[in-house]
N, C-alpha and C positions, 0 to 999 in steps of 0.2 A: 254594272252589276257583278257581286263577284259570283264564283262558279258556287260558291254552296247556297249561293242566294237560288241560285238557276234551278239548282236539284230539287232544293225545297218547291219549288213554284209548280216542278217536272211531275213529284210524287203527288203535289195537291191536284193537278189535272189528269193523272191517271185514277186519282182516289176518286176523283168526280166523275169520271168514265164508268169507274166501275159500279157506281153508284145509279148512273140514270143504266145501266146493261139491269142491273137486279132489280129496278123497283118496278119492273112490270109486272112482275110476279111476285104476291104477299105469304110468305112463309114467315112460321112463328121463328122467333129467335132458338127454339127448343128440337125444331128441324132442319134448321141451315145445319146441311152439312160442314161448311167453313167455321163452323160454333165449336166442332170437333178436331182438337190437334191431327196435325194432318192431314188435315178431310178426313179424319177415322181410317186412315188408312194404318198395317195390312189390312187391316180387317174388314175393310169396308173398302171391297176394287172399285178405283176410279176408271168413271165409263172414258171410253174413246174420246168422245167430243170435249169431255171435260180438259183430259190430258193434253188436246189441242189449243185448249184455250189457255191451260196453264205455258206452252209452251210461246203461245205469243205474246200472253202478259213477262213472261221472261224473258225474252227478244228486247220487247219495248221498253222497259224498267229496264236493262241493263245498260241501254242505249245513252239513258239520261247520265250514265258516270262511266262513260267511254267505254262501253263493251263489260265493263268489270262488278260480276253477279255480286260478287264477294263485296265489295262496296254497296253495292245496291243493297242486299242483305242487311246491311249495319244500317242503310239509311230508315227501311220500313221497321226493323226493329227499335229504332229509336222514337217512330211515329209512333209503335202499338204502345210503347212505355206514357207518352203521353195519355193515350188514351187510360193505362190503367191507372195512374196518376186520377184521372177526374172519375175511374171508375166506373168506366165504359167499357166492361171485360168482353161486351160480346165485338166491339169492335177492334178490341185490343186483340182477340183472338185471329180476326179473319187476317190483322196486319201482321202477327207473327206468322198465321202461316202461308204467306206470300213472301216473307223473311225468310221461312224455312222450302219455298218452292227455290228463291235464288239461290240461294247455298245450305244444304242439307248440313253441312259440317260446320256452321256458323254452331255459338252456344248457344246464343241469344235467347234463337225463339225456343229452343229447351226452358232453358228456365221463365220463359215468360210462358210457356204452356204450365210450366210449377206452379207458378204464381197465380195466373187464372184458375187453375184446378185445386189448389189448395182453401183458395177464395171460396170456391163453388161446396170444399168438401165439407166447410163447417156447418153446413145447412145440415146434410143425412151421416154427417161422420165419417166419411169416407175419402183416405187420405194416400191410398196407396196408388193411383194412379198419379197424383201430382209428386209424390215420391222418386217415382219411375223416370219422369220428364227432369227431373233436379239433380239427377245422379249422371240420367242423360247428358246433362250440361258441364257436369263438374269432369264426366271424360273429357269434354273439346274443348272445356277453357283454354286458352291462349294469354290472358291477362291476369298478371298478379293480383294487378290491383283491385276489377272486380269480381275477380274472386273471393275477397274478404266478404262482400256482402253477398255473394253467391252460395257459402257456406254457411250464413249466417242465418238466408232463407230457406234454406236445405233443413236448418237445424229447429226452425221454425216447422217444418212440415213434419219431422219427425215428433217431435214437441207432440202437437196435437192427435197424431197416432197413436202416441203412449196413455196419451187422456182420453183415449176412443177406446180402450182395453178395457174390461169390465175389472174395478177391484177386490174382483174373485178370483184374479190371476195376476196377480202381485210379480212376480219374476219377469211376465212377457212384459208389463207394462214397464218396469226395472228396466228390460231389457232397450228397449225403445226410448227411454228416456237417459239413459247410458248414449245411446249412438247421438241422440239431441247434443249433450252434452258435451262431445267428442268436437261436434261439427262447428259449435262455437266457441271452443276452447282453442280447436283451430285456428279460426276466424280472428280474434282474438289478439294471438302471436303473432298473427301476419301481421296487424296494422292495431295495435293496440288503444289507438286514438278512434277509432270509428263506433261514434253512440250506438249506432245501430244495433251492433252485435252485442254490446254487453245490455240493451235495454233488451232486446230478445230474447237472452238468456236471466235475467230477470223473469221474465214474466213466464219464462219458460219453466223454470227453478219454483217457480208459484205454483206450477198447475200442479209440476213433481210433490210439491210440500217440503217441499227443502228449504224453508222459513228464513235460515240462518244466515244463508248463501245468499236468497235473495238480497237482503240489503248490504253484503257484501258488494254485489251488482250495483246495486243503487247508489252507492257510496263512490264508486267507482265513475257512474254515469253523472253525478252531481259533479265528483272533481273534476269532469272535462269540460262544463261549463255550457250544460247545452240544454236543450229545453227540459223543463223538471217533467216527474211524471205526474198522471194526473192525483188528483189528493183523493180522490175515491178509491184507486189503488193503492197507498200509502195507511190508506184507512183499514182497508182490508185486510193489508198485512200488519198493520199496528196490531189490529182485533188476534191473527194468528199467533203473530210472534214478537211481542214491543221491541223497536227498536234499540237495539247494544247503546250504551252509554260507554 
């Protein structure tokens, strides 16, 4: 078996641990502490026993990849990404931040607390905490590479901030849709081939009404050969602004 078979197998039996430890007690998903980056910490001090338990679950998950948190950290950060994949934020959550009890200075769970909280903000409009966790991240990157899509998600959260701005105040929403724009123009230059970023900034460019630009974007995301967007979107901007011939 090789050794990343092993880890994988290490982190599925401490997931199950931790699993039969919590179901004897039923708390809504809306009062798990672990729902909240960081356990809501500063703001919410973690009691003694907790900090004990965080410090053994740290012990043991580090054990699994020789002593080295930093590894351990990439591995449950990889686990929460699955989860947010099938769109299981709340367990996406608890896995980042057992990512973020092994190594605080990892990106990861930064941006995957973005991700969950950006998710969570289009319900009540409320986008400045997942802001706060993407910026968080874009300090400790370490990686060029995902980086590009780090700024692209970053550009994304600013995006719908600037759509959360009443258009009785034109400038702040400008303003906010300027830093959008910034983040995936970015994004962009680094790796000019990644759909991700210019279909972001489409639809980001939509919310703006910057009509023109969108299929600018779109033009861009078709020459790369990658999945088209949907035709209900294409329709709406037809309706806005037809298509340049």
């Amino acid at each position: 078996m090789k050794k990343t078979d092993k880890q994988v197998i290490f982190i599925c039996l401490i997931f199950c641990t931790v699993l039969l430890l919590t179901s004897c007690v039923t708390i809504s998903n809306d009062q798990r502490i672990d729902n909240f980056p960081m356990y809501g910490q500063p703001e919410i001090p973690r009691p003694e026993h907790m900090k004990e338990l965080d410090e053994a679950f740290i012990k043991k998950a580090a054990a699994g990849f020789g002593g080295d948190r930093k590894e351990a950290s990439k591995a449950w950060a990889a686990v929460a990404h699955e989860f947010i994949s099938k769109d299981n934020l709340h367990y996406a959550m608890r896995r980042y931040n057992q990512s973020w009890l092994l190594n605080p200075d990892n990106y990861q769970p930064y941006w995957g607390f973005g991700r969950i909280l950006l998710a969570r903000g289009k319900a009540d409009n409320s986008f400045d905490e997942s802001i706060k966790y993407f910026e968080k991240a874009k300090e400790l990157i370490d990686d060029k590479y995902q980086e590009v899509a780090l700024l692209a998600d970053a550009g994304v959260a600013y995006s719908y901030k600037a759509d959360s701005i009443s258009k009785d105040l034109p400038q702040e929403r400008a303003r906010y849709f300027g830093i959008a724009n910034k983040h995936f123009k970015e994004s962009t230059i680094i790796d000019p081939t990644l759909n991700h970023s210019w279909r972001q900034w489409a639809y980001s460019l939509f919310r703006e009404g910057d009509y023109k630009k969108v299929w600018e974007k779109v033009k861009v995301v078709r020459s790369l050969g990658d999945r088209p967007f949907p035709e209900t979107f294409l329709k709406s901007l037809n309706m806005k602004f037809p298509e340049p011939k």
